[in-house]
N, C-alpha and C positions, 0 to 999 in steps of 0.2 A: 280481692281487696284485703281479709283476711293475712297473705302472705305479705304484700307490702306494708301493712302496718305491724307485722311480726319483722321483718326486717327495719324496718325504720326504729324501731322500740331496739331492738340487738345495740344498732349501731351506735345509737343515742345512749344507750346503758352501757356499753363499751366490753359486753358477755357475748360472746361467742358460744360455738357448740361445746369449746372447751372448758369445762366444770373447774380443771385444777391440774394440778402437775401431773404428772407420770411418774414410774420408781426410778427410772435412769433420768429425768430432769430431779427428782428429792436428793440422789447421789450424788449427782455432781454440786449440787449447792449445797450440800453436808461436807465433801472435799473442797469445794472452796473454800467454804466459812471456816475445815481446819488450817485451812494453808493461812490465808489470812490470820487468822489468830496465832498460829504459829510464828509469823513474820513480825504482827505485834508485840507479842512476847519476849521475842528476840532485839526489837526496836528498844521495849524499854527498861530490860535488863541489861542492857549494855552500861559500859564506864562513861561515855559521856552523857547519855539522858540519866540514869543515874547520882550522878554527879551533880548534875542540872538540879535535878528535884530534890535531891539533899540539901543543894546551900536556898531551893527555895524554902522549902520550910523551916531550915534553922533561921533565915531573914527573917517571914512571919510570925516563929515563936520570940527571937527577940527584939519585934518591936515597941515602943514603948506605947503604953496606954495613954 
């Protein structure tokens, strides 16, 4: 009785035997998160998001009150 309400409690909490990541699952979501970030970077330094978000804030500083 003991093991089926240790299993029905698991599944219901949705915690496995596994505690947490591993070093090669933390790597590769540390090389994602740079690629990703890198791709951003690149996204919004560009001339036309750039561009973009220059004439928005010159818009909002000269709106009138």
């Amino acid at each position: 009785m003991r093991i089926i309400w240790f299993r029905l409690r698991t599944a219901v909490s949705g915690r496995g035997s596994d505690a947490g990541m591993s070093t090669s699952e933390y790597a590769m979501g540390t090389i994602a998160a740079c690629a990703f970030a890198a791709v951003l970077y690149k996204v919004v330094t560009s001339d036309v998001v750039s561009t973009a978000l220059q004439s928005t804030i010159g818009k909002a500083l000269d709106a009138p009150f």
